[in-house]
C-alpha positions as CSV (number, residue, x, y, z in Angstrom):
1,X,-13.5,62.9,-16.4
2,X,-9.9,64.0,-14.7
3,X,-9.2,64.7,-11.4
4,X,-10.6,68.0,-10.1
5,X,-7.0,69.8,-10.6
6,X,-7.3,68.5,-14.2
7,X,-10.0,69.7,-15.3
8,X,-9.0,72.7,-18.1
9,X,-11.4,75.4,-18.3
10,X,-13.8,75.6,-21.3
11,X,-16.4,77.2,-22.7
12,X,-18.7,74.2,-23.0
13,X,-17.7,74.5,-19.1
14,X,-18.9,77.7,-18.8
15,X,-22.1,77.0,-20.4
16,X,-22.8,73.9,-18.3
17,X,-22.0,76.0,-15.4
18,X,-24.5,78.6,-16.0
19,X,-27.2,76.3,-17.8
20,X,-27.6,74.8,-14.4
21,X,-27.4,77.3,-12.1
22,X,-30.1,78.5,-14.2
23,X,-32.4,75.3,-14.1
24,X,-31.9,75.1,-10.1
25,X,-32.5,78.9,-9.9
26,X,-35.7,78.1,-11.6
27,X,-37.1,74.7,-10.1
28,X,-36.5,77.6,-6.5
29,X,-38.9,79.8,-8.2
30,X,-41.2,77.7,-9.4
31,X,-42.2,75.9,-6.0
32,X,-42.7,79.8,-4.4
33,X,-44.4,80.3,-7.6
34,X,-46.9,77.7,-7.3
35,X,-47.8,78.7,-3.7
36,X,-51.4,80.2,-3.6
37,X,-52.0,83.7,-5.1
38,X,-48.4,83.7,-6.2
39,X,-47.2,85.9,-3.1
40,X,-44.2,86.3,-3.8
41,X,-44.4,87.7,-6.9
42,X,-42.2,84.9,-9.1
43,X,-41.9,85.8,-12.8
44,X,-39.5,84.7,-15.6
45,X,-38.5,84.7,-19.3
46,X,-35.9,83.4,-22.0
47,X,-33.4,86.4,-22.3
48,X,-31.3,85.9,-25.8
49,X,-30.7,82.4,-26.5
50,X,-29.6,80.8,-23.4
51,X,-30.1,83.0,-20.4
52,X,-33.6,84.1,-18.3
53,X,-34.6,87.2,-16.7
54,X,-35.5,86.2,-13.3
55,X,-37.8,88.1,-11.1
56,X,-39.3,87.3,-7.3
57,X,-40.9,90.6,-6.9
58,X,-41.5,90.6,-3.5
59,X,-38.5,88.7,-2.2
60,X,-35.5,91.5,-2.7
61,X,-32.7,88.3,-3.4
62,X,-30.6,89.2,-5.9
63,X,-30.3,85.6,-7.0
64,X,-33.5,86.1,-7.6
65,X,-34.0,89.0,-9.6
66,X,-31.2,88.9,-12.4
67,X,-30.6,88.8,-16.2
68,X,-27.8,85.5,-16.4
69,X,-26.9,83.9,-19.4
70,X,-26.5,87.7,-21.4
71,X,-24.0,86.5,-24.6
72,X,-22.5,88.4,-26.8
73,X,-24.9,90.8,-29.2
74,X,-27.9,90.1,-27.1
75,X,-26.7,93.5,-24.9
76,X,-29.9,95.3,-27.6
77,X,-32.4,93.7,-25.3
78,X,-31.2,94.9,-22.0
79,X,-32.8,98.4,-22.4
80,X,-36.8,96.6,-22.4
81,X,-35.9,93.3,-20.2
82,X,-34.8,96.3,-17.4
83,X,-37.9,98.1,-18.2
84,X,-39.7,94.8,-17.2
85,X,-38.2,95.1,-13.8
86,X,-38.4,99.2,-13.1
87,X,-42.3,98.5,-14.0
88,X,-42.1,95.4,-11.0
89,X,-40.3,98.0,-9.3
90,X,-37.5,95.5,-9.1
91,X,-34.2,96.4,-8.3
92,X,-32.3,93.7,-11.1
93,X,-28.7,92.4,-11.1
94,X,-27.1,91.7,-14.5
95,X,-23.8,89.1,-14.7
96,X,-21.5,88.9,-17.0
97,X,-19.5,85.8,-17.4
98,X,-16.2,86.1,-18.8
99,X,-16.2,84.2,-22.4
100,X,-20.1,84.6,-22.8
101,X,-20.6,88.6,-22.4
102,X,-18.2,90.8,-24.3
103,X,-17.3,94.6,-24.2
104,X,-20.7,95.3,-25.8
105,X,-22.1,94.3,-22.9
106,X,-20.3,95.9,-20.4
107,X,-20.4,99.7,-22.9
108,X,-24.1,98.8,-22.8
109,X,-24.9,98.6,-19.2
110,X,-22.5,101.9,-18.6
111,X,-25.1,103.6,-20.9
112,X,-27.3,102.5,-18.8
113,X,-26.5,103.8,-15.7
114,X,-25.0,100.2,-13.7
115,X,-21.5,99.8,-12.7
116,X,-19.6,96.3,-11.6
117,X,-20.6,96.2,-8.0
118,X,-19.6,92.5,-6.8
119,X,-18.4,89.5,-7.9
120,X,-19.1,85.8,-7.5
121,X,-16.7,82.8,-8.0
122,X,-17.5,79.4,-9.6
123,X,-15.9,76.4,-8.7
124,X,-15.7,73.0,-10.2
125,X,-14.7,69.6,-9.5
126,X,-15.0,66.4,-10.4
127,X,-17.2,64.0,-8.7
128,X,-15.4,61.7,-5.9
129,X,-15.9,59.6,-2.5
130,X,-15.9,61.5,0.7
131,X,-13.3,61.7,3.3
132,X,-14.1,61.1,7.1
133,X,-15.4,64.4,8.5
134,X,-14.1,65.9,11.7
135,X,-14.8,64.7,14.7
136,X,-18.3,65.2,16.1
137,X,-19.9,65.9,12.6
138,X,-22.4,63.3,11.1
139,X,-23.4,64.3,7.4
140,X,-26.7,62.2,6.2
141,X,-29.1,62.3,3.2
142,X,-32.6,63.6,4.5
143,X,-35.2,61.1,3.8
144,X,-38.3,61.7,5.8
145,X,-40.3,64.3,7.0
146,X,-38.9,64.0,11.1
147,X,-35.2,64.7,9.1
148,X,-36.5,67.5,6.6
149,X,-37.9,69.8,9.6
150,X,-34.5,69.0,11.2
151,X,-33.4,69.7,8.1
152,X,-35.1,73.2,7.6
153,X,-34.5,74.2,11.5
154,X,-30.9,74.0,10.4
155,X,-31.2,75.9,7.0
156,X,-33.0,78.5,8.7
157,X,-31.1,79.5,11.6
158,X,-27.8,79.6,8.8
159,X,-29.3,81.4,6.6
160,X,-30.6,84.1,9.1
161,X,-34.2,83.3,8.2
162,X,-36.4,85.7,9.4
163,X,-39.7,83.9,9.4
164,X,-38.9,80.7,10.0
165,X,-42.2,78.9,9.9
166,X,-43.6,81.0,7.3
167,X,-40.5,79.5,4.9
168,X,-40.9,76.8,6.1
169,X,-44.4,75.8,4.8
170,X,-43.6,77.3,1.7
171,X,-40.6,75.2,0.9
172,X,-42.3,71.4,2.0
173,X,-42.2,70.3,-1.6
174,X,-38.3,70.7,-1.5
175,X,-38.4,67.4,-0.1
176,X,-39.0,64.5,-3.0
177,X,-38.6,67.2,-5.8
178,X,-37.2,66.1,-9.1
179,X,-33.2,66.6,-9.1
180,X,-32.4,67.7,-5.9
181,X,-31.1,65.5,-2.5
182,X,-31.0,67.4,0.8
183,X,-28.4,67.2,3.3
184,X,-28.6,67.5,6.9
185,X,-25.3,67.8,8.7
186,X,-25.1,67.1,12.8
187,X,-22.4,68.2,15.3
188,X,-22.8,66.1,18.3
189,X,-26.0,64.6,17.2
190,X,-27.2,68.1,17.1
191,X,-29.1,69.6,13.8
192,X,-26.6,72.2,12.7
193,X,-25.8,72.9,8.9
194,X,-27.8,72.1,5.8
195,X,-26.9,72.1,1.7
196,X,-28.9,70.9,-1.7
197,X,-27.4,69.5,-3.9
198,X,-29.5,69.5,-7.9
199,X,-28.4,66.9,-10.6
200,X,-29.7,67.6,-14.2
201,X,-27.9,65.3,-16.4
202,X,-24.3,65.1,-16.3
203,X,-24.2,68.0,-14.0
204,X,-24.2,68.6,-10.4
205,X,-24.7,71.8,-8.8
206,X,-23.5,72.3,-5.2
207,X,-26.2,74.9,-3.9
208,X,-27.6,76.5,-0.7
209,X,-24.7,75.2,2.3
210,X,-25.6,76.9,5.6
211,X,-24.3,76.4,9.3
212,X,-25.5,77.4,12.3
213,X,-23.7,80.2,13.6
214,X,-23.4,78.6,17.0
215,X,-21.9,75.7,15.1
216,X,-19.6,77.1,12.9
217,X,-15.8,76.4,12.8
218,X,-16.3,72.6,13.6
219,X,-15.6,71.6,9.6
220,X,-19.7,71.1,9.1
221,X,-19.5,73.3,5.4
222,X,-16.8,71.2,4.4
223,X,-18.1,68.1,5.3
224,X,-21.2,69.1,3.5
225,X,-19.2,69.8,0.1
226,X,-17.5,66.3,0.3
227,X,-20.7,64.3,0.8
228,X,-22.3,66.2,-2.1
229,X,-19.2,65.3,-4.6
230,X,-19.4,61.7,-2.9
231,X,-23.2,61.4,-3.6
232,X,-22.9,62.9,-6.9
233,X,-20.7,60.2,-8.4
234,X,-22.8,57.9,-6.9
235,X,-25.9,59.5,-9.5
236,X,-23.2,59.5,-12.3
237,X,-22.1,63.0,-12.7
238,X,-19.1,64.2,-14.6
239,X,-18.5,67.6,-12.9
240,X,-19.9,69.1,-9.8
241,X,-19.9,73.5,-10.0
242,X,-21.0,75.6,-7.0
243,X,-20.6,78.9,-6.4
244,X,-19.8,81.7,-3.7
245,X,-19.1,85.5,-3.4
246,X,-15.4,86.3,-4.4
247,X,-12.8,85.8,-1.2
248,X,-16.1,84.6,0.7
249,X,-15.7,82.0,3.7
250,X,-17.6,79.6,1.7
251,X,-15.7,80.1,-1.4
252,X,-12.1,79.5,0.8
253,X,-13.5,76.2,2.3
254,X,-14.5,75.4,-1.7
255,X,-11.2,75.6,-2.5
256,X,-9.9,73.6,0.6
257,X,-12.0,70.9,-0.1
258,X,-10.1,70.6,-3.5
259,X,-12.7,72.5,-6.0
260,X,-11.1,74.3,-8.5
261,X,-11.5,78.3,-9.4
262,X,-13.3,78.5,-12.9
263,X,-14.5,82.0,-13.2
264,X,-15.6,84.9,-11.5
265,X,-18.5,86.4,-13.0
266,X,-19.0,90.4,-12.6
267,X,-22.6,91.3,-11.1
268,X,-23.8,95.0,-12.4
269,X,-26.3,97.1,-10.5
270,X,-27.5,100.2,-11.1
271,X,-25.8,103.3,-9.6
């Protein structure tokens, strides 16, 4: 494939886009789902002929608990797959991607009492080697246990994790899982930024980037993108996509790393 800046948007773009945000969305789920007892509540099912209705009942993400994929004429079985989540007393988030959903969708979701209340920006790029990060930041592949709890030390304290242990016995089978490679990024030898990066196919999907805040402004995110797109035209991929809220840090560094603007998808919630 082109250069990153060459790449023309598509729908067949689109739908790889979404079709693997939706399969790394779900391989997430599906290792809190397996945990004992189901704690936190996982649940999911087809929603029209692409998408899924994703539910972790007792984790209030909204990445979590949305209806993605919705295409046009498939707005009829909003009114029941929302029913599924008021009865899961699940507050849901529906998206609607521009060149999938249509104005049905959007008069159909108006009915139903939700209004546009965010958006979120996908990027794409194609696949390429790495330049040399800034100085004092080592980016390396996680490989062993002693790394991974590095690894998840790092995710932790980015993502503002509240329980840290707790998440992190429930995530051990990250490490080794089908598709994904983990990254742990350093600043002065120190553990300070992690990402995932998930490969299905000819696809890569840039997911989950978090620094430190103690560490941040020292070029670890970006470093973290690069090394993704390096080691994912290593595995073959034609086109990397990752994601970010709209005007986000994370989706300004995106663009400085040379990822492209493909869409911005509109997220409904109810009012």
């Amino acid at each position: 494939m082109a250069s990153g800046s060459e790449i023309l948007p598509s729908l067949a773009l689109i739908r790889r886009t979404i079709d693997i945000d939706i399969a790394y969305t779900l391989s997430r789920l599906q290792v809190l789902e397996r945990l004992a007892g189901n704690p936190v509540g996982i649940a999911y099912r087809r929603f029209g002929r692409r998408g899924y209705a994703l539910m972790a009942r007792h984790l209030p993400v909204a990445s979590f608990n949305r209806i993605v994929g919705l295409e046009p004429g498939e707005e009829m079985d909003l009114p029941g797959t929302l029913q599924w989540y008021r009865d899961n007393d699940v507050r849901a988030q529906v998206e609607l991607v521009p060149g999938l959903a249509d104005a049905g969708a959007a008069r159909e979701l108006a009915r139903l009492e939700f209004a546009a209340s965010g958006f979120h920006a996908a990027l794409i790029a194609a696949p390429r080697a790495a330049p040399r990060p800034a100085s004092g930041v080592e980016i390396e592949r996680v490989g062993d246990a002693r790394t991974f709890d590095a690894f998840l030390d790092a995710y932790a304290a980015g993502w503002g994790v509240q329980r840290p242990d707790q998440f992190k016995r429930n995530v051990r089978p990250w490490l080794g899982r089908t598709g994904w490679s983990l990254f742990l990024g350093r600043f002065e030898g120190k553990p300070a930024a992690a990402a995932i990066l998930y490969v299905e196919g000819a696809t890569a999907y840039l997911a989950d980037a978090s620094t430190d805040p103690g560490f941040r402004g020292h070029g670890l995110h970006a470093a973290l993108l690069h090394a993704r797109l390096a080691a994912a035209a290593a595995a073959g991929v034609d086109v990397a996509v990752s994601g970010a809220a709209f005007l986000s840090a994370s989706h300004r560094n995106m663009e400085r790393a040379g990822m492209k603007l493909q869409f911005v998808r509109s997220l409904w919630t109810r009012v």
